[in-house]
C-alpha positions as CSV (number, residue, x, y, z in Angstrom):
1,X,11.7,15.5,15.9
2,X,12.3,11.6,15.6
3,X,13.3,10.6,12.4
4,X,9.9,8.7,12.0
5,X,8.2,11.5,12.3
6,X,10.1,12.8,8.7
7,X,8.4,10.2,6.7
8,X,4.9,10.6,8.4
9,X,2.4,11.0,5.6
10,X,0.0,14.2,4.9
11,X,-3.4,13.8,5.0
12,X,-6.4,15.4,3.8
13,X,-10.1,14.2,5.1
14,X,-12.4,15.3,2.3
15,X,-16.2,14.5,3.0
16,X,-19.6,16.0,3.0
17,X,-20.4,18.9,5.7
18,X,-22.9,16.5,7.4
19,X,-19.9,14.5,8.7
20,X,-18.0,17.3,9.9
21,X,-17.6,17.4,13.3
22,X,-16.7,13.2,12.2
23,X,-14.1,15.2,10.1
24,X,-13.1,17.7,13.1
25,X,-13.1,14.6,15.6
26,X,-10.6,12.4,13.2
27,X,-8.4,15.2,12.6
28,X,-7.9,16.0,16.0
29,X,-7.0,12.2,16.6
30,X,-4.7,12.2,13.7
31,X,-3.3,15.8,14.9
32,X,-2.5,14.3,18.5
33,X,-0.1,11.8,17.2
34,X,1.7,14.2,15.0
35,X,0.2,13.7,11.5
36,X,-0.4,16.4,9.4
37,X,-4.0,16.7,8.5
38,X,-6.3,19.3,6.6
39,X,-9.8,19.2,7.5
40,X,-12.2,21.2,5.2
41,X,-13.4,24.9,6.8
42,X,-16.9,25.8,6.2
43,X,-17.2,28.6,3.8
44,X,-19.1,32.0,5.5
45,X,-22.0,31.5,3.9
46,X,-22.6,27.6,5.6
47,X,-24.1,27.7,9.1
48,X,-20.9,27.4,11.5
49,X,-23.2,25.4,13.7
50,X,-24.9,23.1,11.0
51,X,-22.2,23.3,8.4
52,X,-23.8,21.3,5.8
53,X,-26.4,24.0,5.8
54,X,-26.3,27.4,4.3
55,X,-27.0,30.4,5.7
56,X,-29.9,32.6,4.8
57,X,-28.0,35.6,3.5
58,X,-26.2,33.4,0.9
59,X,-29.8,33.8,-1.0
60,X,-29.8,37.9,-0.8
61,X,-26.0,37.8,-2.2
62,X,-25.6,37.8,-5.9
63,X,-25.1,34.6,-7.3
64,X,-22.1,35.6,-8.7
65,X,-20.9,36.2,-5.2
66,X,-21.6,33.1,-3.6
67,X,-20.6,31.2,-6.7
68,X,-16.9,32.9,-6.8
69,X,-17.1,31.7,-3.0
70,X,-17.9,28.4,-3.4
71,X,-15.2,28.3,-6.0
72,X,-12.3,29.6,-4.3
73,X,-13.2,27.4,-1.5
74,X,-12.8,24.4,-3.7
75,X,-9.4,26.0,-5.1
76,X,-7.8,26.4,-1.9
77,X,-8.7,22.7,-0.9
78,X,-7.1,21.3,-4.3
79,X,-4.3,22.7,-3.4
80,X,-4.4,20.9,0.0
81,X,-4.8,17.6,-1.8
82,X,-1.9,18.5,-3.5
83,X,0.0,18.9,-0.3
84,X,-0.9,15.4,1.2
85,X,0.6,12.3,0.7
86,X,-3.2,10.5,1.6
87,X,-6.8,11.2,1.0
88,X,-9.6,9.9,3.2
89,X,-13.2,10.1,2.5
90,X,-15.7,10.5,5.2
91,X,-18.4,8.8,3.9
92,X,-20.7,7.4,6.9
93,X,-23.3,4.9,5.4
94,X,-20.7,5.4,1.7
95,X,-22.6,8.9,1.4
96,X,-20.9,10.6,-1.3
97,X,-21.9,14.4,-2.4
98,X,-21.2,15.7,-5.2
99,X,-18.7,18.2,-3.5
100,X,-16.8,15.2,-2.3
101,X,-17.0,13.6,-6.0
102,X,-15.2,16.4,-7.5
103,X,-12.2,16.4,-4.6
104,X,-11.8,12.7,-5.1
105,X,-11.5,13.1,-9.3
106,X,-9.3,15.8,-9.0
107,X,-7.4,13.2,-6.6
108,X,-7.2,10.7,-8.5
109,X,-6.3,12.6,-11.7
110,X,-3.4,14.2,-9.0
111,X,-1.9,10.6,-8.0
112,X,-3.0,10.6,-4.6
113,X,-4.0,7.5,-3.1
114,X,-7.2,7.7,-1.7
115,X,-8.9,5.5,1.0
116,X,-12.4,5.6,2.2
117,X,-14.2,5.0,6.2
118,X,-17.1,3.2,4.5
119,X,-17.6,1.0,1.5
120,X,-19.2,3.3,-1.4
121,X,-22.0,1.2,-4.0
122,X,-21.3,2.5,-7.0
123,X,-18.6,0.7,-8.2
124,X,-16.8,3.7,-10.9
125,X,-16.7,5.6,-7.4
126,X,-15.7,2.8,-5.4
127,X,-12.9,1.8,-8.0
128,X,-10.7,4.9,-7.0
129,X,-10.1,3.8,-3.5
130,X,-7.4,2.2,-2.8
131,X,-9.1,0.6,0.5
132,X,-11.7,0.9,2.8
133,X,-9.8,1.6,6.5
134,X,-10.8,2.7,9.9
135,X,-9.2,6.0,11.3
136,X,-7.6,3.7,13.5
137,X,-5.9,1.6,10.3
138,X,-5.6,5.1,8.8
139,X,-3.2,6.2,11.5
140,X,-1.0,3.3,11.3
141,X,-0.9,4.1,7.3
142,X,0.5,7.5,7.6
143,X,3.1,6.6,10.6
144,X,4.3,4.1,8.1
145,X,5.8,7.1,5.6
């Protein structure tokens, strides 16, 4: 391991399941040059082929169910922000769901400094990133440590 490679910054992509094979494909980039990176993992009640879709038998569970899911889900991915150094939004055409709203908050209320692929129009959203960056520009942030 070079010594570099020691100050290389975590990263977690956060975004809406409509951009997730965008997610998968920037992960793998950042993952190629040695950066740590977290990429979100479809709960098993989202299609795995259509992620940002939900499989039929998530409406014959009990709410309760699928709610203590959805829930855990979002546990275990707070925690991942609070292993990174970075947080980047994928937010093609500044597309920000609600899912994605809450991961940024928590975030921001964690210290993390968050940057974003696309500009975002509401500016109270828009005023938690610290820049709008290209995965390119993003690789060259976490390689700086």
């Amino acid at each position: 391991m070079m010594e570099s490679d020691l100050f290389m910054k975590k990263v977690c992509l956060i975004g809406s399941f409509r951009f997730y094979s965008d997610m998968l494909n920037i992960g793998r980039m950042l993952c190629s040059v040695g950066i740590d990176c977290w990429v979100p993992q479809p709960s098993k009640y989202r299609d795995s082929d259509e992620p940002s879709k939900f499989l039929p038998l998530s409406q014959s569970e009990p709410k309760e169910v699928v709610s203590r899911d959805a829930l855990e889900c979002t546990m275990r991915y707070f925690r991942k922000i609070d292993e990174s150094d970075i947080v980047y939004v994928v937010d093609k055409g500044g597309y920000v769901g609600k899912s994605t709203l809450l991961d940024m908050g928590y975030a921001c209320a964690r210290n993390k400094v968050i940057y974003a692929l696309e500009p975002i129009d509401d500016l109270a959203v828009m005023s938690l990133i610290k820049a709008v960056i290209s995965s390119e520009r993003l690789i060259q942030t976490a390689q700086q440590g």
